[in-house]
N, C-alpha and C positions, 0 to 999 in steps of 0.2 A: 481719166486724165483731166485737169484743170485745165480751165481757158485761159487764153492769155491773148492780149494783142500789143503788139510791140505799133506804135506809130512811128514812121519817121518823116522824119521835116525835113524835108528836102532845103539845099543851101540858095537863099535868094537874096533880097534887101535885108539887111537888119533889121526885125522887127520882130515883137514879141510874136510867139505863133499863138495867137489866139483863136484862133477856127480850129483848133487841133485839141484846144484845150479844151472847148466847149463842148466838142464831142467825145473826148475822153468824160469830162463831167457828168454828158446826160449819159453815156452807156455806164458809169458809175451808179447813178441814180437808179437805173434799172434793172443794172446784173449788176449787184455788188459780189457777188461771187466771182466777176470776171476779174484776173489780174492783168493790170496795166501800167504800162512806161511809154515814156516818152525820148525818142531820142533826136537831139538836133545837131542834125550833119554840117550844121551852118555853123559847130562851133570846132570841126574838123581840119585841120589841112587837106588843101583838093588830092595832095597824093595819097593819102591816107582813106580817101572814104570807104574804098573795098574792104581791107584788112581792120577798119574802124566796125563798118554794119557788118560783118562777118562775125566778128569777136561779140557783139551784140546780139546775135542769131546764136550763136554756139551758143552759150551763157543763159541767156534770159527762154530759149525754145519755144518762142511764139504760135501757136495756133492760127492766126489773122497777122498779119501784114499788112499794114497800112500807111499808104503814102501819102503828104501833106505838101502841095505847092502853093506859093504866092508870090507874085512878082509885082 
């Protein structure tokens, strides 16, 4: 089975997620075999984020789960 890690960015200030990215890059750097995405719940409507990360999860079948806050 391939690895996968799905990030998500949790919805805060508007701002680029750049802490999310930089560890998607260095686990790039190191496991290039892992596959990886990025999803930003920040670009969701609030009623939607369940049926949003859900349909994200069905689809993509992440291995690793990973949550990204900044406020």
């Amino acid at each position: 089975m391939n690895q996968r890690i799905l990030y998500v960015r949790l919805p805060c200030n508007p701002i680029f997620p750049i802490g999310v990215v930089y560890l998607a890059d260095r686990v790039h750097k190191v496991f290039e075999e892992i596959e990886q995405k990025i999803f930003d719940l920040g670009t969701v409507p609030p009623l939607d984020y369940k049926a949003a990360l859900d349909r994200w999860i069905d689809e993509f079948k992440p291995t690793l789960l990973v949550f990204s806050w900044r406020d």
